[in-house]
C-alpha positions as CSV (number, residue, x, y, z in Angstrom):
1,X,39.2,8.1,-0.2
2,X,38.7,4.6,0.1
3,X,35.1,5.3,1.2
4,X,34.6,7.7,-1.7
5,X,35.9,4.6,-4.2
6,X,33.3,2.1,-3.0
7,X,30.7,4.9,-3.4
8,X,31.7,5.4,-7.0
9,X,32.4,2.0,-7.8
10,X,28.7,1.3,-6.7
11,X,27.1,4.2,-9.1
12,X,29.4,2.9,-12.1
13,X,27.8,-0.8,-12.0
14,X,24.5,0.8,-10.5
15,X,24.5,2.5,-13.9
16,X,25.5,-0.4,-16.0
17,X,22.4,-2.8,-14.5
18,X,19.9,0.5,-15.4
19,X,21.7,0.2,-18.7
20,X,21.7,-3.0,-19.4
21,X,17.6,-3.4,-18.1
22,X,16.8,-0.6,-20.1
23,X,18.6,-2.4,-23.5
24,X,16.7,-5.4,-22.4
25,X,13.2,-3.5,-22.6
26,X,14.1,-1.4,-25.8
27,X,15.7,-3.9,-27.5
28,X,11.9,-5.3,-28.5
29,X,10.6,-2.0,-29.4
30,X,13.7,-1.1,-31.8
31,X,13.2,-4.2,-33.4
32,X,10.1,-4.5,-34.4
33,X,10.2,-0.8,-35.4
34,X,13.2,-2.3,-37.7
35,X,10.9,-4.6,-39.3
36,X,8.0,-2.3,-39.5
37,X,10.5,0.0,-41.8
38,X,12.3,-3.3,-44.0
39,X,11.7,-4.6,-47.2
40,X,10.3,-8.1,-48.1
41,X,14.4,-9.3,-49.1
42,X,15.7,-7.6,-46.0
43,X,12.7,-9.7,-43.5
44,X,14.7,-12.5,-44.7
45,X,18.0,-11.5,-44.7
46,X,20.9,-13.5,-43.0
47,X,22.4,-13.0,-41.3
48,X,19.4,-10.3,-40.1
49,X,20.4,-6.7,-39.6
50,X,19.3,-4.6,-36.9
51,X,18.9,-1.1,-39.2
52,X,17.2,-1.3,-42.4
53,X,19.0,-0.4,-45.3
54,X,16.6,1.9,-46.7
55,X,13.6,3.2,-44.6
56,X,10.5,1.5,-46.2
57,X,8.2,4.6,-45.0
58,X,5.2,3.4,-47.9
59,X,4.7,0.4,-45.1
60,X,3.5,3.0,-43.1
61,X,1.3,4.2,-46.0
62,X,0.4,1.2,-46.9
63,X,-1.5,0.1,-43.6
64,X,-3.2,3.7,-43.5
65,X,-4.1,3.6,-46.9
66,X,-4.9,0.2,-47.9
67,X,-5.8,-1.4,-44.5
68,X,-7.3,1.5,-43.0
69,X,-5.8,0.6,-40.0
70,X,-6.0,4.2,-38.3
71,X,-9.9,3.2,-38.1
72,X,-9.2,0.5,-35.4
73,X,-7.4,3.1,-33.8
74,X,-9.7,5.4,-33.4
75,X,-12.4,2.5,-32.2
76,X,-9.5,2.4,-29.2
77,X,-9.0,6.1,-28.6
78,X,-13.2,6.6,-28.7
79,X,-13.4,3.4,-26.4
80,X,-10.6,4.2,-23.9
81,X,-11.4,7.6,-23.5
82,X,-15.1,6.9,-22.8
83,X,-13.8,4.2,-20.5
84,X,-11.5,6.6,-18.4
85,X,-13.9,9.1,-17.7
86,X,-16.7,6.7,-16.9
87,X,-14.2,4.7,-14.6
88,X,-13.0,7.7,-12.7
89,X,-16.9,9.1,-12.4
90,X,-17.7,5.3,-10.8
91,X,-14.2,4.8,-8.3
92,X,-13.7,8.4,-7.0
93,X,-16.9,8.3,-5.1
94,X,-16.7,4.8,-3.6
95,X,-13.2,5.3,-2.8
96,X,-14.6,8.5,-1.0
97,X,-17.3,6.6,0.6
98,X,-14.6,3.4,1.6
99,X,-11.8,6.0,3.0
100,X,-13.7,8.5,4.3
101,X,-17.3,6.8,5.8
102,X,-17.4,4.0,8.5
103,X,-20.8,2.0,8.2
104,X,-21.0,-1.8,8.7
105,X,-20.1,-4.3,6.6
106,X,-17.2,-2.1,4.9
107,X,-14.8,-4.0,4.8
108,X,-16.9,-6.8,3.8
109,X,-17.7,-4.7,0.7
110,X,-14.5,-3.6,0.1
111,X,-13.1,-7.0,0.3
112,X,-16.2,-7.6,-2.2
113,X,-15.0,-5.4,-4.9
114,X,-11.2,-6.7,-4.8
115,X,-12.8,-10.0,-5.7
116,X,-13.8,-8.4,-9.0
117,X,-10.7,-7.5,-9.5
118,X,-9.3,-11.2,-9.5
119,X,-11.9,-12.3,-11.8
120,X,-10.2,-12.9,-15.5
121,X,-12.5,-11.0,-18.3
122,X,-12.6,-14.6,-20.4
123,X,-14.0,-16.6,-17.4
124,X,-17.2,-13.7,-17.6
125,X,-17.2,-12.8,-21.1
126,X,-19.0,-15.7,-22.8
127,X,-21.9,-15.3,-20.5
128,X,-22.0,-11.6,-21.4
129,X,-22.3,-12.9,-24.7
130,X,-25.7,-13.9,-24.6
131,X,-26.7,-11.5,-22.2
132,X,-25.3,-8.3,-24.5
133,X,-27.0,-10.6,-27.7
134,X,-30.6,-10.0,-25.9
135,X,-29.4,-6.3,-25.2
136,X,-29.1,-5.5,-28.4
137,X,-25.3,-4.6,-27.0
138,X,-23.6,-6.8,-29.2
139,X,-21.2,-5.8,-31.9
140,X,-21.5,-2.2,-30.6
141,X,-19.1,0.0,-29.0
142,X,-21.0,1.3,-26.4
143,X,-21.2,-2.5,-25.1
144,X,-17.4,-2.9,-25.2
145,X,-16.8,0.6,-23.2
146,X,-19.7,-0.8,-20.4
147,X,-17.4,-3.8,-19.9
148,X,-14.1,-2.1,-20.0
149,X,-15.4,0.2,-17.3
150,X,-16.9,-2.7,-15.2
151,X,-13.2,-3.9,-15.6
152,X,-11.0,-0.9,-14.7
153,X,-13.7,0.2,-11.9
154,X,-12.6,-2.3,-8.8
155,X,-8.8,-1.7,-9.0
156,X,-9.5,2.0,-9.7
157,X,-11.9,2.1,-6.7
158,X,-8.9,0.6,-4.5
159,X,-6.0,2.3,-6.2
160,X,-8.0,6.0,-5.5
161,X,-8.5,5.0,-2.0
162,X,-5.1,4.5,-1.3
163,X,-4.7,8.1,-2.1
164,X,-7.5,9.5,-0.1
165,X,-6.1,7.7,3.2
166,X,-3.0,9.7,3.1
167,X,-5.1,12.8,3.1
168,X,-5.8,14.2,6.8
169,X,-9.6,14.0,7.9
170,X,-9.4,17.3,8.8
171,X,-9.0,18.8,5.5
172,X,-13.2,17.3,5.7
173,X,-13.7,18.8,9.0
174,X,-12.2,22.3,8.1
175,X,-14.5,22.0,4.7
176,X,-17.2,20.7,6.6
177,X,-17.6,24.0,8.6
178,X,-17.0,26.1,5.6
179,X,-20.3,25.1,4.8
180,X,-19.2,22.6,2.3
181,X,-21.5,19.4,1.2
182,X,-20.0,15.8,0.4
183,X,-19.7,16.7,-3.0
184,X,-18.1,20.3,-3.2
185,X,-15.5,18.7,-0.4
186,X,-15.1,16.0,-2.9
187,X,-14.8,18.2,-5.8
188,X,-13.0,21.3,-4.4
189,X,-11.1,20.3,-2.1
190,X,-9.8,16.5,-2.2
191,X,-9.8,16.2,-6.2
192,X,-7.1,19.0,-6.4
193,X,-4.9,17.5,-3.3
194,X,-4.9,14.0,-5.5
195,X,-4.3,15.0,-8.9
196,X,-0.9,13.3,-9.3
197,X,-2.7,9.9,-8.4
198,X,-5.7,10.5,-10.5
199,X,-3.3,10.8,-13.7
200,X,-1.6,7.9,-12.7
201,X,-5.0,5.9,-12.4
202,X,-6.4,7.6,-15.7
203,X,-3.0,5.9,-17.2
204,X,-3.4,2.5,-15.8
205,X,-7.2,2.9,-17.2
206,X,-5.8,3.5,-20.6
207,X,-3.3,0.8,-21.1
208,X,-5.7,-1.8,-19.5
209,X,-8.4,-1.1,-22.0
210,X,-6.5,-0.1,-24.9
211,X,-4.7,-3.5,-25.0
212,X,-7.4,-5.8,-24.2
213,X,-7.8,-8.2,-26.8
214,X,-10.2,-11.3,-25.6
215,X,-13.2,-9.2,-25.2
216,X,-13.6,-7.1,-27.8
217,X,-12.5,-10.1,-30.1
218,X,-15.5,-12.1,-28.9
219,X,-17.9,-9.1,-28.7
220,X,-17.2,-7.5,-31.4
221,X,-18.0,-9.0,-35.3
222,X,-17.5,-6.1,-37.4
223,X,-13.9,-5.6,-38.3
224,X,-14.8,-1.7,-39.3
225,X,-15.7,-1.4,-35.6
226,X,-12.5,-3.5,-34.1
227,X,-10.4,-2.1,-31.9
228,X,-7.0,-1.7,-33.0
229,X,-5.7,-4.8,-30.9
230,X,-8.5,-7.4,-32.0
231,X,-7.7,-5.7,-35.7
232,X,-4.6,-6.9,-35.7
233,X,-5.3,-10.4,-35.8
234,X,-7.6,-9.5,-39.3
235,X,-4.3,-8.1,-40.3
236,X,-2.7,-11.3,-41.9
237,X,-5.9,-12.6,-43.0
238,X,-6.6,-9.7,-45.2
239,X,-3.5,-9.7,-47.0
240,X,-2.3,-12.8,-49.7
241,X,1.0,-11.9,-48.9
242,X,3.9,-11.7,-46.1
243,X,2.8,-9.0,-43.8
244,X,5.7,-9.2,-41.3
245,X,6.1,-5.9,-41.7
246,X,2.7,-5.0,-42.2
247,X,2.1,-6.4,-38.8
248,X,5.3,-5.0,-36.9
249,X,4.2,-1.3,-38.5
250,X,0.7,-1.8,-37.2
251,X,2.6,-3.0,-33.7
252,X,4.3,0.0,-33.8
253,X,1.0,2.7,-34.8
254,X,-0.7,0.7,-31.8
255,X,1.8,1.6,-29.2
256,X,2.1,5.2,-30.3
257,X,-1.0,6.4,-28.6
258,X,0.1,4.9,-24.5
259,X,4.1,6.3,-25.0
260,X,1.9,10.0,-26.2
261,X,0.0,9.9,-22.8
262,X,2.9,8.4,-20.5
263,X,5.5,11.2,-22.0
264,X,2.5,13.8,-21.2
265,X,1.4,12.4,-18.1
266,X,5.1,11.8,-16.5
267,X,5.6,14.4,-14.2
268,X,2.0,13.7,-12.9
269,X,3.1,9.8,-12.2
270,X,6.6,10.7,-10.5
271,X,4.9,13.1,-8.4
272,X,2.6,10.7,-7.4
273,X,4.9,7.7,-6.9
274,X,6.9,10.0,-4.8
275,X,4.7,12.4,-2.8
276,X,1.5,10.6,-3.2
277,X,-0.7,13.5,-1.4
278,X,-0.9,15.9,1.6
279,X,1.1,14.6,4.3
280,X,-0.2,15.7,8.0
């Protein structure tokens, strides 16, 4: 019994720190999400409450109408989702080739590409500047995506790698003399095995583009092609008024899209977090 009270005891106040963490992390969310639906006299209210007293829903309608600010959104969603496919097209084969070929210099290379990966986008993104200026690249979405996926492509190249170590080489072998080439191995038969890690990549892909802010707010000049994140900032200067609430509604319309694709993509995540892939 007494073994069975310190075993309870321990999931009581296990389940008061998850508690208490997951307040901690909420607690933003629900309060900006507070503001978003408040009046001008209730921004300003004191002491402040945490619940509006009427749900201000027009903010909402408001920023759609008025601000258009569903435009920068869509500038994310066509940027992100361009970025994600054109990141996963790059990494999966040279995390194939790292994992699965032995040539030399690979781990030169390898160690190569994690360099990129420490490199901060503001440190290279005034050079690209001029470079994307002569391209004609500038102030275009098609030039943002390129440098999102040059971004997202040396972490993705490692992260995919880790997955395709776990897998047995003679899932190859056995392909191999199946008649299968590189590519239908690749394609028919590893792909499938690490699904759960390719949805958990494709996730990492979208929050790291979606919420960049530095480069497309130096790249980009527009505000009509803006993503939503470098929009934001046009937010206050657009309006001759207090837009407290304007800005916590557009907060809250900006985070909408990545808590859409982690609810959808959550079984694929724990599965990979747990499992990872085929165990020999």
């Amino acid at each position: 019994m007494n073994i069975r009270h310190k075993k309870r005891t321990i999931k009581i106040f296990l389940y008061i720190f998850y508690i208490l963490v997951a307040i901690f992390f909420l607690f933003p969310i629900l309060w900006v999400l507070s503001l978003s639906l408040k009046t001008v006299p209730e921004l300003y209210k004191i002491p402040p409450a945490l619940f509006p007293e009427s749900f201000a829903w027009e903010n909402y309608q408001y920023l759609i109408e008025q601000v258009n600010i569903l435009q920068g959104v869509w500038n994310s969603l066509k940027v992100t989702l361009v970025t994600m496919v054109g990141t996963i097209v790059i990494a999966l084969p040279a995390a194939y080739c790292f994992s699965r070929m032995k040539f030399r210099g690979s781990k030169q290379l390898q160690f190569f590409v994690l360099m990129f990966q420490m490199v901060s986008p503001l440190v290279v993104v005034i050079p690209l500047y001029r470079y994307f200026s002569r391209l004609g690249l500038l102030n275009s979405l098609v030039g943002l995506t390129l440098i999102y996926i040059a971004i997202a492509s040396p972490f993705q190249v490692w992260f995919l790698k880790s997955f395709l170590d776990t897998i047995p080489v003679e899932l190859d072998e056995a392909a191999t003399i199946d008649g299968c080439t590189r590519l239908q191995t690749v394609t028919k038969i590893l792909l499938p095995v690490i699904i759960p890690g390719l949805f958990s990549g494709v996730l990492l892909i979208f929050i790291t583009s979606w919420s960049q802010f530095i480069v497309p707010y130096i790249m980009i000049d527009t505000p009509s092609k803006m993503p939503v994140a470098a929009s934001l900032v046009n937010l206050q200067s657009k309006l001759n008024q207090i837009t407290t609430h304007y800005l916590a509604g557009a907060s809250v319309l900006t985070i909408l899209p990545t808590v859409i694709l982690f609810v959808f993509l959550q079984k694929y995540i724990v599965s990979a977090l747990t499992a990872g892939a085929v165990k020999g």
